[in-house]
C-alpha positions as CSV (number, residue, x, y, z in Angstrom):
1,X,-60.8,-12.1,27.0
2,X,-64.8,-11.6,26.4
3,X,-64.2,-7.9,27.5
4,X,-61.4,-7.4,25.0
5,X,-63.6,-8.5,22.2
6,X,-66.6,-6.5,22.9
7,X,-63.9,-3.8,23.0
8,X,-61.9,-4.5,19.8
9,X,-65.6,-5.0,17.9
10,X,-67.1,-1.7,19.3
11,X,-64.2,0.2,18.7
12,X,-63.9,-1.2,15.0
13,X,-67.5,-0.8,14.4
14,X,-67.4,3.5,15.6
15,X,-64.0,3.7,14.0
16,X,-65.7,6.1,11.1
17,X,-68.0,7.9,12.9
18,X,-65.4,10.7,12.8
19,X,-62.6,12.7,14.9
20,X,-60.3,9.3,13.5
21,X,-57.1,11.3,15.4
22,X,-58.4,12.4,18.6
23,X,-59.4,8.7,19.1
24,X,-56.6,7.0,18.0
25,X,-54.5,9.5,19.9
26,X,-56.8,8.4,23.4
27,X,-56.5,4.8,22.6
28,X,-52.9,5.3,22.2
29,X,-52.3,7.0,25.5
30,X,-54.5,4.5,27.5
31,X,-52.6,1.4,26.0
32,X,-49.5,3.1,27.7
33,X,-51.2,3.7,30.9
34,X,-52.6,0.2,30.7
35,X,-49.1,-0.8,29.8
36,X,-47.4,1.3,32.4
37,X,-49.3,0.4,35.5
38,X,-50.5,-3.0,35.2
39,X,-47.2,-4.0,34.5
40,X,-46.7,-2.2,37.6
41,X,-49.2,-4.4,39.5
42,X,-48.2,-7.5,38.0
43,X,-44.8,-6.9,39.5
44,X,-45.8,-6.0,42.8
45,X,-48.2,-8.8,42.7
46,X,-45.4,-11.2,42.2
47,X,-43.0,-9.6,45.2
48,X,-45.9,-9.8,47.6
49,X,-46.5,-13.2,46.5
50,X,-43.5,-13.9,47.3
51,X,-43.9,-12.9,51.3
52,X,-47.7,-14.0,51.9
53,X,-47.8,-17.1,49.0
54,X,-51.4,-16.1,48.4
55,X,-51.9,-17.9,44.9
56,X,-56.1,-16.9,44.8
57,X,-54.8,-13.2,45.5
58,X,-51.9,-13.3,43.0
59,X,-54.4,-14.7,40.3
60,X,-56.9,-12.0,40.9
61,X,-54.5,-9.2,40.6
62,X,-52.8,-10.6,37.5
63,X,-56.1,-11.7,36.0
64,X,-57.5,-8.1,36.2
65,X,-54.1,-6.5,35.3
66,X,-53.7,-8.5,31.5
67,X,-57.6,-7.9,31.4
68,X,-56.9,-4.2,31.5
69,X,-53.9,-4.5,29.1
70,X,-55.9,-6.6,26.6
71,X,-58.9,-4.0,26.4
72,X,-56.9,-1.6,26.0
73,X,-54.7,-3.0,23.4
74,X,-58.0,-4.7,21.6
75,X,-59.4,-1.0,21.6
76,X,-56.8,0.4,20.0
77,X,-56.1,-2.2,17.3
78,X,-60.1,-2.4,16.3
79,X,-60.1,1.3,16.0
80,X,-57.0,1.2,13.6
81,X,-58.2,-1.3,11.9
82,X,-61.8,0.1,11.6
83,X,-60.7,3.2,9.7
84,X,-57.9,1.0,7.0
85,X,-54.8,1.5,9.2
86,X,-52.4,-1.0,9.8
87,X,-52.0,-2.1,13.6
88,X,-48.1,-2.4,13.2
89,X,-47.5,-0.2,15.0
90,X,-43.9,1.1,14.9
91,X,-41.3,2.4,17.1
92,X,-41.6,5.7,16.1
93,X,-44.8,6.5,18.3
94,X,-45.1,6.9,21.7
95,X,-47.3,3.8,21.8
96,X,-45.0,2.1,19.5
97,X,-41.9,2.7,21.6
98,X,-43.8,1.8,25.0
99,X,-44.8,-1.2,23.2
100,X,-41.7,-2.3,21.7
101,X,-40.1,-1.5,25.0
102,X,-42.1,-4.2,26.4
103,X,-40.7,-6.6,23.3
104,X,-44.5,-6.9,22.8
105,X,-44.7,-5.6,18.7
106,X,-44.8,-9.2,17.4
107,X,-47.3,-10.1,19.4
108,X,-49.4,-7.1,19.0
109,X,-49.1,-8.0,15.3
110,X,-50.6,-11.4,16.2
111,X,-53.1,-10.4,18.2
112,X,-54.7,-8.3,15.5
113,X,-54.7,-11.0,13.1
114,X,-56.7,-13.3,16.1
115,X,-59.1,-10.9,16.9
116,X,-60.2,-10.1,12.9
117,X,-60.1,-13.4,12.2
118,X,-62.4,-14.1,15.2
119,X,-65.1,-11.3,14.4
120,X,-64.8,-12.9,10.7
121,X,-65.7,-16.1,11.7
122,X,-69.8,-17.0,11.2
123,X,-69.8,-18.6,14.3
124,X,-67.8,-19.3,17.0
125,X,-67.1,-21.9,19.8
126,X,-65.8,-22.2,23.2
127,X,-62.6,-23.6,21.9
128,X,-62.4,-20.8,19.5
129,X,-62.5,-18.4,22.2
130,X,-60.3,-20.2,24.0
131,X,-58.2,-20.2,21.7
132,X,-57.2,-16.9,22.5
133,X,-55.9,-17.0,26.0
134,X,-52.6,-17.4,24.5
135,X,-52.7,-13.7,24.4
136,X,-52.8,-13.8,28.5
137,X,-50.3,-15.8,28.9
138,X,-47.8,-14.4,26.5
139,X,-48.4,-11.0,28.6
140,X,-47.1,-12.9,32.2
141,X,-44.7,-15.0,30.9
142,X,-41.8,-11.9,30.9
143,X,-42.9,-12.0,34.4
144,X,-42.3,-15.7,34.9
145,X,-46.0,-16.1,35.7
146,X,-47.3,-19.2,34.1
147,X,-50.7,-20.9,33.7
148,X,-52.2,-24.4,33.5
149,X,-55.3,-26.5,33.5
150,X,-55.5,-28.1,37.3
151,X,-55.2,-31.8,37.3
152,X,-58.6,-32.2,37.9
153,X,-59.6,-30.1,35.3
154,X,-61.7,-27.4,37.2
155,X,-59.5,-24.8,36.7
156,X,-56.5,-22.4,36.1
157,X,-53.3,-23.1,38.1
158,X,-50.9,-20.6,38.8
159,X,-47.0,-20.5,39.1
160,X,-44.5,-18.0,39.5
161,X,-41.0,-18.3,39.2
């Protein structure tokens, strides 16, 4: 999630340094190669999971796959945002229409509202950043992936169903 801040704060901040469509056009297309194959991965992920019941590889594959999906989305939305667009982004666009595919738009719409409000704050702490692993979760849940805290509290559990 740290990664997808920097990203969403770097991309906000340059967002007027010029060429506004060239970028927004490049952070369109990589959200729908993030999109595209790390959903891929998570999937294939889950059906080798399913023969070897590796829950330390399965974590590391879907860890790094919503990573990559959150930077990319975090970019996007922090560079639309940067230069006074809205993030909604609707069907109409090829990023809109991957998205929406994906029955990800309302969250996409939340997830821009977290990540302002979390550069907006004056100061931040853990909970606030943790806070926003919603945003993980909500991207395995369509894959019946779900996380929780271990009983003994020193760590993530994984399931998939």
């Amino acid at each position: 999630m740290r990664k997808a801040l920097r990203a969403y704060y770097y991309a906000f901040a340059s967002a007027e340094f010029g060429a506004e469509g060239l970028l927004e056009q490049e952070f369109s297309h990589y959200v729908i190669r993030a999109l595209d194959s790390n959903f891929f991965k998570i999937v294939s992920a889950k059906e080798e999971h399913k023969i070897d019941n590796n829950h330390s590889k399965l974590f590391r594959t879907v860890h790094a796959a919503v990573a990559d999906i959150l930077i990319a989305m975090a970019r996007l939305i922090g560079h639309l945002q940067g230069i006074s667009k809205s993030p909604l982004l609707n069907s109409d666009t090829d990023v809109g229409a991957a998205i929406a595919a994906r029955e990800l738009a309302g969250w996409v719409d939340v997830f821009a509202h977290d990540l302002e409000r979390f550069w907006k704050q004056p100061s931040w702490t853990r909970e606030d950043l943790y806070a926003l692993n919603v945003h993980v979760e909500r991207l395995l849940w369509p894959h019946g992936i779900f996380l929780f805290s271990s009983d003994n509290e020193q760590g993530t559990m994984i399931l998939s169903v």
